[in-house]
PDB file with SEQRES, HELIX, SHEET and CRYST1 records, atoms N, CA, C and O in Angstrom:
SEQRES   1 A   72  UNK UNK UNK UNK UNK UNK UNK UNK UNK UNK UNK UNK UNK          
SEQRES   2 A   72  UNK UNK UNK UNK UNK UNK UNK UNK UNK UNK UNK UNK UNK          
SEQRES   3 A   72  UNK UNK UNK UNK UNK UNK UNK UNK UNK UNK UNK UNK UNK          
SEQRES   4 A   72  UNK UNK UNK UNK UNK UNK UNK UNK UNK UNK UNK UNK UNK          
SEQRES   5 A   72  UNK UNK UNK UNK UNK UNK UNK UNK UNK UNK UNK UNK UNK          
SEQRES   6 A   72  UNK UNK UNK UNK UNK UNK UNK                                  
HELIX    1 AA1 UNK A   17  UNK A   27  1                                  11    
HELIX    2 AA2 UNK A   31  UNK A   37  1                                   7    
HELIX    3 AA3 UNK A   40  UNK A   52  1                                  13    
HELIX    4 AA4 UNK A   61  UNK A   62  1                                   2    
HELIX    5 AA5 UNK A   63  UNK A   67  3                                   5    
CRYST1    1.000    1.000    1.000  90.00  90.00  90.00 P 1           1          
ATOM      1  N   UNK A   1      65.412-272.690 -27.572  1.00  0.00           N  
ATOM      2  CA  UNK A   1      64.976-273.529 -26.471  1.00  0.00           C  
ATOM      3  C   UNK A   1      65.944-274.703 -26.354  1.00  0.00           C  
ATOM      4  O   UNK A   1      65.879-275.617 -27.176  1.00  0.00           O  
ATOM      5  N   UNK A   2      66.699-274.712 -25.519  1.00  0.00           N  
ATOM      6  CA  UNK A   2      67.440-275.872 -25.177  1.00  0.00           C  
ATOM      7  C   UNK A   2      66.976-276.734 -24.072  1.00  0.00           C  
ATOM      8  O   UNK A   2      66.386-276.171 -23.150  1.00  0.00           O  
ATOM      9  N   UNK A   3      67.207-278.430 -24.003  1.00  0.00           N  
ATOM     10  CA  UNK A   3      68.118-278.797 -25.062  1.00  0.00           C  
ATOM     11  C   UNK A   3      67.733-278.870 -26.190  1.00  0.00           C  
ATOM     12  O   UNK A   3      68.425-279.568 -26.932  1.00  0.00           O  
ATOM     13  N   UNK A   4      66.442-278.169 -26.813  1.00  0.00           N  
ATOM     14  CA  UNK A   4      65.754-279.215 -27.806  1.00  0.00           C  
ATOM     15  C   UNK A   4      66.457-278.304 -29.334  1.00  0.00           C  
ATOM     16  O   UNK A   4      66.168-278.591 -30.496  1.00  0.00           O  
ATOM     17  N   UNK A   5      67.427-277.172 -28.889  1.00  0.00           N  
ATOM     18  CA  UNK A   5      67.737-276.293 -29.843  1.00  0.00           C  
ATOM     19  C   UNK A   5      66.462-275.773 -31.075  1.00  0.00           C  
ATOM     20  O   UNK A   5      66.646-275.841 -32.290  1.00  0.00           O  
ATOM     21  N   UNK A   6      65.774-275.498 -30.719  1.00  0.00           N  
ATOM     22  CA  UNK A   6      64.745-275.072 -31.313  1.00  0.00           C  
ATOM     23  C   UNK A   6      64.456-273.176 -31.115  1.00  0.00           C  
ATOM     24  O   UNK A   6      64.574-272.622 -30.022  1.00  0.00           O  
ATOM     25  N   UNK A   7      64.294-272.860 -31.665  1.00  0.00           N  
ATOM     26  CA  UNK A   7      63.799-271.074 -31.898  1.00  0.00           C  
ATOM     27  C   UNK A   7      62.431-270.984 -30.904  1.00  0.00           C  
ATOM     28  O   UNK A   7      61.463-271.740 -30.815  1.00  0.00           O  
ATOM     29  N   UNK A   8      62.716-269.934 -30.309  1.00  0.00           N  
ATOM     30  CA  UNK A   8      61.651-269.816 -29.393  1.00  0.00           C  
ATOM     31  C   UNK A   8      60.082-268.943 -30.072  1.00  0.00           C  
ATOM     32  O   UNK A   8      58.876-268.995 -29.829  1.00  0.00           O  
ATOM     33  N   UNK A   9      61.072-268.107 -31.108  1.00  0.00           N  
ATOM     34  CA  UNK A   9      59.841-267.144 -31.316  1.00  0.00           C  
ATOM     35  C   UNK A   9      59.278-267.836 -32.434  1.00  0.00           C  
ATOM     36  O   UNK A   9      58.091-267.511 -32.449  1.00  0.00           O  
ATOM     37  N   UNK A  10      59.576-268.828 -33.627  1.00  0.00           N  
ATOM     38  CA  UNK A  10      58.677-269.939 -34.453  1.00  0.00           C  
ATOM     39  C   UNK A  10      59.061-271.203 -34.777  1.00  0.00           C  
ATOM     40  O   UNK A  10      58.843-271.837 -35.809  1.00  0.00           O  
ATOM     41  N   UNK A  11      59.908-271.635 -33.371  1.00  0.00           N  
ATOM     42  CA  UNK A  11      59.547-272.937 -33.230  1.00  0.00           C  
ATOM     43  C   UNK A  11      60.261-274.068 -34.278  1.00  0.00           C  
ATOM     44  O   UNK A  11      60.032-275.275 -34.193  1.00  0.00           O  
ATOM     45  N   UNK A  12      61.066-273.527 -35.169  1.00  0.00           N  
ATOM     46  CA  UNK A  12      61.897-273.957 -36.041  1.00  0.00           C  
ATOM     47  C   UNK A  12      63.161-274.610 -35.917  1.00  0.00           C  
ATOM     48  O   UNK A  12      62.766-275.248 -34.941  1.00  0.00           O  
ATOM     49  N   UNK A  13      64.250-274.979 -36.043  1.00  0.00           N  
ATOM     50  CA  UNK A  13      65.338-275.436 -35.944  1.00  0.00           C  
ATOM     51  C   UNK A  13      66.288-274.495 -35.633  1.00  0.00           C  
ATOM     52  O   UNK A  13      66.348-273.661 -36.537  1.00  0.00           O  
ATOM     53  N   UNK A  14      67.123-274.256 -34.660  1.00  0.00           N  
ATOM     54  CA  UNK A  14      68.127-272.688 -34.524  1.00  0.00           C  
ATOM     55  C   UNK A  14      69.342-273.097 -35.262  1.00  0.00           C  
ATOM     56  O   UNK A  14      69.619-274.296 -35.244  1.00  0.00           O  
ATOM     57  N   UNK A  15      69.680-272.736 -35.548  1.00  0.00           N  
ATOM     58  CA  UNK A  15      69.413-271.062 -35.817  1.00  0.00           C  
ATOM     59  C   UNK A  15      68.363-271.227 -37.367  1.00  0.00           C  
ATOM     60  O   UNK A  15      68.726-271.810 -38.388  1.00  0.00           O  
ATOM     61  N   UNK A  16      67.057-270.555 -37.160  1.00  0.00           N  
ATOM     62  CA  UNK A  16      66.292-270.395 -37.946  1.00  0.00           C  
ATOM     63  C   UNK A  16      66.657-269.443 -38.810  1.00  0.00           C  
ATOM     64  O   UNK A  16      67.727-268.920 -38.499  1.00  0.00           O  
ATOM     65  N   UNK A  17      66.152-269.022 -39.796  1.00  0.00           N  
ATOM     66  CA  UNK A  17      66.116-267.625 -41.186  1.00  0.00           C  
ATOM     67  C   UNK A  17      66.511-266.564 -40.127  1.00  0.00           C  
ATOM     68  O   UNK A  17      67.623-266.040 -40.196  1.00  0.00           O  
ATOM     69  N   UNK A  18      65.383-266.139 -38.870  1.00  0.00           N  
ATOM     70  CA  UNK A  18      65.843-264.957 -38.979  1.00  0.00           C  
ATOM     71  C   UNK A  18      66.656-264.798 -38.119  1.00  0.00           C  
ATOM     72  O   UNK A  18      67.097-263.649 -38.117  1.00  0.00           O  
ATOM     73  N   UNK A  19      67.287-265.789 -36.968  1.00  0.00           N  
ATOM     74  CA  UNK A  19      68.474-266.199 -36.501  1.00  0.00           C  
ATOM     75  C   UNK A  19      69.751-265.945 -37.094  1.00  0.00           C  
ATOM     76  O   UNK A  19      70.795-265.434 -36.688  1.00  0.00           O  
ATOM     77  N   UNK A  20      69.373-266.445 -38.157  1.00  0.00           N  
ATOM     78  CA  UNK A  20      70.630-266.363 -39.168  1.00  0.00           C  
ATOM     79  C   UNK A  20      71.267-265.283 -39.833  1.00  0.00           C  
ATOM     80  O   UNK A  20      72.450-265.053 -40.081  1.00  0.00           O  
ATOM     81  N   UNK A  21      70.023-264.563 -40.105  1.00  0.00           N  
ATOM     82  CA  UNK A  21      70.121-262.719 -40.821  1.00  0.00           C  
ATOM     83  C   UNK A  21      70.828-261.813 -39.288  1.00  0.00           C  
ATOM     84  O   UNK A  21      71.544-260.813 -39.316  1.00  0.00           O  
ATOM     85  N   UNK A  22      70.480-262.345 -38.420  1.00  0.00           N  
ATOM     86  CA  UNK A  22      70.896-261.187 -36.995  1.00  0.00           C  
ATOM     87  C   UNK A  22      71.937-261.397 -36.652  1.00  0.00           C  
ATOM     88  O   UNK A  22      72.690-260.528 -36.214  1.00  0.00           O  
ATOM     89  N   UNK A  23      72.344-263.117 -36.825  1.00  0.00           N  
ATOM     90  CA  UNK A  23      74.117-263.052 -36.738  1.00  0.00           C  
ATOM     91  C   UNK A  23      74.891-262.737 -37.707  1.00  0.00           C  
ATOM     92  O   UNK A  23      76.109-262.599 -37.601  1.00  0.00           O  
ATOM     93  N   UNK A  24      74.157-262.582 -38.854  1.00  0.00           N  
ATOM     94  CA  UNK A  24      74.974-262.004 -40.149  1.00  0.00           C  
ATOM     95  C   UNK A  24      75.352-260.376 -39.801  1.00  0.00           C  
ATOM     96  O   UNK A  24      76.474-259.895 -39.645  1.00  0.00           O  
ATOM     97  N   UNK A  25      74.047-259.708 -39.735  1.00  0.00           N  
ATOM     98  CA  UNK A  25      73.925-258.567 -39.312  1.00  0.00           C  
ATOM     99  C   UNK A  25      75.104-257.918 -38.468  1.00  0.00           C  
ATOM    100  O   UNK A  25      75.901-257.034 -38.780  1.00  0.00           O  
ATOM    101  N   UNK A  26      74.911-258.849 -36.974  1.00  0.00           N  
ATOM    102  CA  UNK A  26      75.929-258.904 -35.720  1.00  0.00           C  
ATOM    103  C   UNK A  26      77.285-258.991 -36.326  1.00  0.00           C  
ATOM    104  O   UNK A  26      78.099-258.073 -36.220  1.00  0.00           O  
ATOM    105  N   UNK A  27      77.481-259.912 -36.853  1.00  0.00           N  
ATOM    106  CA  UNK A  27      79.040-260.192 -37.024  1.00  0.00           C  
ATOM    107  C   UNK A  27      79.562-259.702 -38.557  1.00  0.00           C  
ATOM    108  O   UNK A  27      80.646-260.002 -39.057  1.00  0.00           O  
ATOM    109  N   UNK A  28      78.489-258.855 -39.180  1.00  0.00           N  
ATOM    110  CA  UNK A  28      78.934-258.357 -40.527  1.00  0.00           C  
ATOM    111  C   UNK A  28      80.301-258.256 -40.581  1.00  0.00           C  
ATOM    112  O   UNK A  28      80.916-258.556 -41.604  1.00  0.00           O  
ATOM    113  N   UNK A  29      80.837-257.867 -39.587  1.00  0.00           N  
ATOM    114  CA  UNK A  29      82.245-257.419 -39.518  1.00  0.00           C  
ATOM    115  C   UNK A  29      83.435-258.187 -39.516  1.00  0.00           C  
ATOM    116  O   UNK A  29      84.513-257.763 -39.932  1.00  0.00           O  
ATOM    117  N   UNK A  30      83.199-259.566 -38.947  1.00  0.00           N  
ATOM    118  CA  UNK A  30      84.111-260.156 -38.298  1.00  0.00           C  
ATOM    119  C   UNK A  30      83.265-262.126 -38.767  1.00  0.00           C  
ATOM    120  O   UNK A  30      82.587-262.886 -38.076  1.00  0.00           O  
ATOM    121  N   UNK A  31      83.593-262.196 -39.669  1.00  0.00           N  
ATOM    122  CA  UNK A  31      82.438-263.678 -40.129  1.00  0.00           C  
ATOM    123  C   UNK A  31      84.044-265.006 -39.452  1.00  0.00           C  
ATOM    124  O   UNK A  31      84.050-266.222 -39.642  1.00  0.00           O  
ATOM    125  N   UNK A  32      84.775-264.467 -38.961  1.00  0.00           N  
ATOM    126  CA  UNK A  32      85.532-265.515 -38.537  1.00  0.00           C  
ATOM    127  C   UNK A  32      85.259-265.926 -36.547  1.00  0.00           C  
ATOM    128  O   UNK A  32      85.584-266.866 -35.822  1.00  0.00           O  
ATOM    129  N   UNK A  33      84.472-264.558 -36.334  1.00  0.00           N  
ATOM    130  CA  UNK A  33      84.443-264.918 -34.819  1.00  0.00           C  
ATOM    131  C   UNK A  33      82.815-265.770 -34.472  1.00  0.00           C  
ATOM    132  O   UNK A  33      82.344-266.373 -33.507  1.00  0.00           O  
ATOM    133  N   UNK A  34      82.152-265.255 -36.419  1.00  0.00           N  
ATOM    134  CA  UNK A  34      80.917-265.712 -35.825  1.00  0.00           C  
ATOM    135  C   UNK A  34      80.689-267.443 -36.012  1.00  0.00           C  
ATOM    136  O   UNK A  34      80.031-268.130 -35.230  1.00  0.00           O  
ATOM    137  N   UNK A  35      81.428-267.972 -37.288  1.00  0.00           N  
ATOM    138  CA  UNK A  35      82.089-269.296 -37.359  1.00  0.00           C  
ATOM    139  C   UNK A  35      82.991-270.008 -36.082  1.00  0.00           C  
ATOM    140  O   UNK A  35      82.961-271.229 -35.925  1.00  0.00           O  
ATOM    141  N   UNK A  36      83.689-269.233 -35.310  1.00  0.00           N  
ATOM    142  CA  UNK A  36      83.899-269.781 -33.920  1.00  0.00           C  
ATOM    143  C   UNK A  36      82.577-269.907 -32.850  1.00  0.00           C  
ATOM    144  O   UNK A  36      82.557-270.822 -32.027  1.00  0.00           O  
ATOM    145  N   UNK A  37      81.653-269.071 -32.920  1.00  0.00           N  
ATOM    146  CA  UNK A  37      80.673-269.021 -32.085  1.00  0.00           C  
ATOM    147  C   UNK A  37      79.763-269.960 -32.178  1.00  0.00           C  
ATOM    148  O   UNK A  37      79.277-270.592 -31.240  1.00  0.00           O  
ATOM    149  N   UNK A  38      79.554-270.049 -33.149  1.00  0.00           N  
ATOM    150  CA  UNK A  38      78.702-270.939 -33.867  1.00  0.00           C  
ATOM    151  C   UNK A  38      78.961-272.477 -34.079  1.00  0.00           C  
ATOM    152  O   UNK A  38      78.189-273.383 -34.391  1.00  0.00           O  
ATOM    153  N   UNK A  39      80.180-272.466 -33.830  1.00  0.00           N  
ATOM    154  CA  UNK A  39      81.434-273.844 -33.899  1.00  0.00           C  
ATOM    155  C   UNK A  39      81.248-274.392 -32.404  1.00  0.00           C  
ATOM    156  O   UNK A  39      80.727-275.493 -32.222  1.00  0.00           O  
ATOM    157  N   UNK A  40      81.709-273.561 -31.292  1.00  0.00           N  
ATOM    158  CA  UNK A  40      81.042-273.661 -29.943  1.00  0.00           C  
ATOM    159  C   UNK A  40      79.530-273.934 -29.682  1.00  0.00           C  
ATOM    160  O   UNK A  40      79.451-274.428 -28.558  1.00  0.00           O  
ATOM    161  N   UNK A  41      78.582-273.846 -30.120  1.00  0.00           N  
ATOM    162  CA  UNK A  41      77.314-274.506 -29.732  1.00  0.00           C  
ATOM    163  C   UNK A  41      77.119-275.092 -30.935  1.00  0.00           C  
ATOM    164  O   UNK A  41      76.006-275.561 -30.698  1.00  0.00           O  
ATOM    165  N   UNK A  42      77.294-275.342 -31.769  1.00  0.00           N  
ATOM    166  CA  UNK A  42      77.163-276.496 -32.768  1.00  0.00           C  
ATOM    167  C   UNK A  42      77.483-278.269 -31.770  1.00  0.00           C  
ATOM    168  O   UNK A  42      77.038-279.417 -31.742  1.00  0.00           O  
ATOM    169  N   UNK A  43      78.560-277.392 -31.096  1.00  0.00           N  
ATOM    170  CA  UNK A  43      79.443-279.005 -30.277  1.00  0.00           C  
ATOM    171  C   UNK A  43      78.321-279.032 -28.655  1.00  0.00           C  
ATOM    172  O   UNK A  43      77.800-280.013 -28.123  1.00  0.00           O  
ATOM    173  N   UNK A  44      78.269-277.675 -28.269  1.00  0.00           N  
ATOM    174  CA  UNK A  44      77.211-277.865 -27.479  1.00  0.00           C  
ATOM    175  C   UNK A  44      75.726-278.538 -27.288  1.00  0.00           C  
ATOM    176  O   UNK A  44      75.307-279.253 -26.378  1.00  0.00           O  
ATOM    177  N   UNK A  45      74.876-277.892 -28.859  1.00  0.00           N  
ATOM    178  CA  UNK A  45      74.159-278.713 -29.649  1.00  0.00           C  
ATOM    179  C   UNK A  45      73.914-279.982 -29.787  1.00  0.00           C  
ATOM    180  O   UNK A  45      72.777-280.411 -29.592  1.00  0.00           O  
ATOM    181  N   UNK A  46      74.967-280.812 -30.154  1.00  0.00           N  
ATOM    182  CA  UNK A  46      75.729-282.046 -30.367  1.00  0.00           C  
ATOM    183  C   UNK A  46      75.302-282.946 -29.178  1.00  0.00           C  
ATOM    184  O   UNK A  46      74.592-283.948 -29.272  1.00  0.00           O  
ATOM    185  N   UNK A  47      75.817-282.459 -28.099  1.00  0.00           N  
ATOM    186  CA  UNK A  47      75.945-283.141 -26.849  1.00  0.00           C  
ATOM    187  C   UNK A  47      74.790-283.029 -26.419  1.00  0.00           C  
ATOM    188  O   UNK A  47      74.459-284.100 -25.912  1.00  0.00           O  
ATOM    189  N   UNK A  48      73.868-282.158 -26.348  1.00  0.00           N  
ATOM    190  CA  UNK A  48      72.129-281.982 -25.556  1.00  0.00           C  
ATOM    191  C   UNK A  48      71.739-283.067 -26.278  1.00  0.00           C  
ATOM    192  O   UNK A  48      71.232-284.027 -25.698  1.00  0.00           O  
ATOM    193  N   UNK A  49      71.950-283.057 -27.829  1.00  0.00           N  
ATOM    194  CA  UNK A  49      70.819-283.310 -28.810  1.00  0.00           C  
ATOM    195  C   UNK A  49      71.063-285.257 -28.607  1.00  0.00           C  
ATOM    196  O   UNK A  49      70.146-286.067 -28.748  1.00  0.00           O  
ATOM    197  N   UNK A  50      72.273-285.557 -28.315  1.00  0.00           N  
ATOM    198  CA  UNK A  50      72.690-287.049 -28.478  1.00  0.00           C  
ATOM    199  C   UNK A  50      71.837-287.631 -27.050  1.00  0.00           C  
ATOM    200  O   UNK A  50      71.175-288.669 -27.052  1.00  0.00           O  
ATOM    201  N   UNK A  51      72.013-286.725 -25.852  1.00  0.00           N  
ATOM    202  CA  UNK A  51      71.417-286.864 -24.562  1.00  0.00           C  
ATOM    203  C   UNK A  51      70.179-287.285 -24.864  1.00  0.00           C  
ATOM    204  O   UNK A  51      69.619-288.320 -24.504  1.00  0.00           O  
ATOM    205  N   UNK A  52      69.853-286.557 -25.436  1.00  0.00           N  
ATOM    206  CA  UNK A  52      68.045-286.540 -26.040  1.00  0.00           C  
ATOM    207  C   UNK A  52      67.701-287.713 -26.677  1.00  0.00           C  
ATOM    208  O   UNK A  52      66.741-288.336 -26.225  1.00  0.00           O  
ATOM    209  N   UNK A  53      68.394-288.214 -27.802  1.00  0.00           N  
ATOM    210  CA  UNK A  53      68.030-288.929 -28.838  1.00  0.00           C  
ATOM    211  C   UNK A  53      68.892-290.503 -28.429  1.00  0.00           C  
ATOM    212  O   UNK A  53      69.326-291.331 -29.231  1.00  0.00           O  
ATOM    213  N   UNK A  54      68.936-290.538 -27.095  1.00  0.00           N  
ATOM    214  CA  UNK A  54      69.530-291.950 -26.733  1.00  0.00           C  
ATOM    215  C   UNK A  54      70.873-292.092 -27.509  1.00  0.00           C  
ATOM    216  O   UNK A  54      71.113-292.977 -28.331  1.00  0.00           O  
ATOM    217  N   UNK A  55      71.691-291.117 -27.139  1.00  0.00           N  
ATOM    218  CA  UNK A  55      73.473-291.329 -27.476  1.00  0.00           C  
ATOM    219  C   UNK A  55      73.284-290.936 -28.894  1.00  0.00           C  
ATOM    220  O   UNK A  55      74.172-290.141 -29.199  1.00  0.00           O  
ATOM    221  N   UNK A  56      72.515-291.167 -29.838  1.00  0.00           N  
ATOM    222  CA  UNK A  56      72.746-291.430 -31.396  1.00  0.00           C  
ATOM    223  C   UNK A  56      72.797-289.826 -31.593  1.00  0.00           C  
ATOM    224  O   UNK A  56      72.167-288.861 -31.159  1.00  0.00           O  
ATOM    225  N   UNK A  57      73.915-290.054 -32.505  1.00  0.00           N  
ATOM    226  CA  UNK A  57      74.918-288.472 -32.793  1.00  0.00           C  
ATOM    227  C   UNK A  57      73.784-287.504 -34.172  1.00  0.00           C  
ATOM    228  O   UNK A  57      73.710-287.951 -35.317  1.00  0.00           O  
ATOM    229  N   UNK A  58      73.159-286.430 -33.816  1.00  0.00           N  
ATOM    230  CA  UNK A  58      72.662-285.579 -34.446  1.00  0.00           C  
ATOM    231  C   UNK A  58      73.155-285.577 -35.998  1.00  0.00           C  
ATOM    232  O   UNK A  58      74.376-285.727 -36.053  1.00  0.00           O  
ATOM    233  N   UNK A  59      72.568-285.453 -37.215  1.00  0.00           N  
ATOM    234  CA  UNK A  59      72.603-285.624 -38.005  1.00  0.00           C  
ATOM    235  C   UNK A  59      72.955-284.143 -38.552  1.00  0.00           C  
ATOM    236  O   UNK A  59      72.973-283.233 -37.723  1.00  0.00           O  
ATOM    237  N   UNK A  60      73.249-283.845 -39.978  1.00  0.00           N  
ATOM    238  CA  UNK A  60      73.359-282.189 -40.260  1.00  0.00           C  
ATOM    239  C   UNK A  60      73.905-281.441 -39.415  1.00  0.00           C  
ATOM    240  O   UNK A  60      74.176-280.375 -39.967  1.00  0.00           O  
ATOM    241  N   UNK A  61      74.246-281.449 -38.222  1.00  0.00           N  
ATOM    242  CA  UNK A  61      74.612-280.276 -37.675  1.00  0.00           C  
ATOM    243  C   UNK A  61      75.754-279.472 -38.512  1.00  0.00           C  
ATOM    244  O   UNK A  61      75.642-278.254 -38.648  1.00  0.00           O  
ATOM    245  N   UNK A  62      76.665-280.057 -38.973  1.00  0.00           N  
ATOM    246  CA  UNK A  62      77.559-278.691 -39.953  1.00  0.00           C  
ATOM    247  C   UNK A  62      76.815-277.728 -40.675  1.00  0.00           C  
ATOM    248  O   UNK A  62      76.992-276.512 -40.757  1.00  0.00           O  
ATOM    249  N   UNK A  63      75.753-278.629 -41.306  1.00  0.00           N  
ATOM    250  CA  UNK A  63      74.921-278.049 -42.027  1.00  0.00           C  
ATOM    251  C   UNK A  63      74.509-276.729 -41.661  1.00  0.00           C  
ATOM    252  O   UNK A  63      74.531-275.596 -42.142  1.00  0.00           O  
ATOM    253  N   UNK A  64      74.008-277.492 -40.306  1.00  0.00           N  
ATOM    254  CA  UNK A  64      72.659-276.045 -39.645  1.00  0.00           C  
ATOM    255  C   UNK A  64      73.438-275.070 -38.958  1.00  0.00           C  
ATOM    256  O   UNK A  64      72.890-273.976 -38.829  1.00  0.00           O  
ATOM    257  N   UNK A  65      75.018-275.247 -38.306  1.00  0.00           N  
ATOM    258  CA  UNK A  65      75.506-274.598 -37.519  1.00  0.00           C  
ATOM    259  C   UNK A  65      76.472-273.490 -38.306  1.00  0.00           C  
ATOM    260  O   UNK A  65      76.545-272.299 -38.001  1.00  0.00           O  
ATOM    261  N   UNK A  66      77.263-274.210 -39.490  1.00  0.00           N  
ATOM    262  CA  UNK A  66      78.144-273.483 -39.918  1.00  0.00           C  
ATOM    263  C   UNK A  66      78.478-273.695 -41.510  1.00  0.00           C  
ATOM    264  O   UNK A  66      79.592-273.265 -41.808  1.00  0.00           O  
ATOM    265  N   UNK A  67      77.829-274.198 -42.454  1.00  0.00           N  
ATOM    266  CA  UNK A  67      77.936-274.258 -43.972  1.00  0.00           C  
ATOM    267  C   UNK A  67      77.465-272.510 -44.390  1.00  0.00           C  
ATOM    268  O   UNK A  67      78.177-271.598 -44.812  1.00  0.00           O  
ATOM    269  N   UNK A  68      75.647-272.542 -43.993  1.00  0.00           N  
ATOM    270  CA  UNK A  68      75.455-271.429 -43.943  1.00  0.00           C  
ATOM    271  C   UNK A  68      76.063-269.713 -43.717  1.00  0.00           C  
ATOM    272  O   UNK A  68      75.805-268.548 -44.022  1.00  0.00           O  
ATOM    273  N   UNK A  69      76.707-270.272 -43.216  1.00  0.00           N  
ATOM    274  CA  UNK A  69      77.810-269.036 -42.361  1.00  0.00           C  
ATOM    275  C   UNK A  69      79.190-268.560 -42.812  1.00  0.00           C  
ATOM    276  O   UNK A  69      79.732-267.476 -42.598  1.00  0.00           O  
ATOM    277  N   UNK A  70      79.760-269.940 -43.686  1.00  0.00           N  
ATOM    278  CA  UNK A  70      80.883-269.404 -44.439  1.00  0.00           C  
ATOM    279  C   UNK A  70      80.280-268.481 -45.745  1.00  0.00           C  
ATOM    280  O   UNK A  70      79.222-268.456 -46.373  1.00  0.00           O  
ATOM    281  N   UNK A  71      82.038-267.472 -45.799  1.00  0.00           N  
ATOM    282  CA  UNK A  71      81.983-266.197 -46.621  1.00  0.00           C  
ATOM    283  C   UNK A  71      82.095-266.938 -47.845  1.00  0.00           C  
ATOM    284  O   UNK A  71      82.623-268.046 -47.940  1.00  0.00           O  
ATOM    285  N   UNK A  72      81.550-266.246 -48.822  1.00  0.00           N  
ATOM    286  CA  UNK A  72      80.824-266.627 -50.184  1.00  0.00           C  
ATOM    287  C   UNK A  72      81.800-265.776 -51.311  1.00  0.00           C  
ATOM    288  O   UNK A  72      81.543-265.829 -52.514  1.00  0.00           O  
TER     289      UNK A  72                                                      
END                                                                             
């Protein structure tokens, strides 16, 4: 749900758990295009979420967008 970046089906923070397993899934193949994708609405993210919160810059987002996501 944008802008509020929230999961539609429980309402959680997106990319939620099982958000996260389907782009794993999706991009099993290729974990460098899904770190670009994810890099792109992270910054998208960014910008709704500051709109929202009176300019003040979102906190964690590396966290939630792309820590998770690097190969291990």
């Amino acid at each position: 749900m944008r802008p509020l970046w929230r999961c539609r089906a429980c309402g959680a923070e997106w990319p939620c758990q099982p958000a996260r397993l389907a782009l794993l899934v999706e991009y099993r193949n290729d974990r460098t295009a899904l770190l670009i994708y994810l890099s792109t609405l992270m910054a998208e993210a960014g910008a709704q979420l500051s709109q929202l919160n009176g300019h003040a810059r979102p906190e964690n987002l590396t966290e939630r967008f792309l820590t998770w996501a690097r190969a291990r």
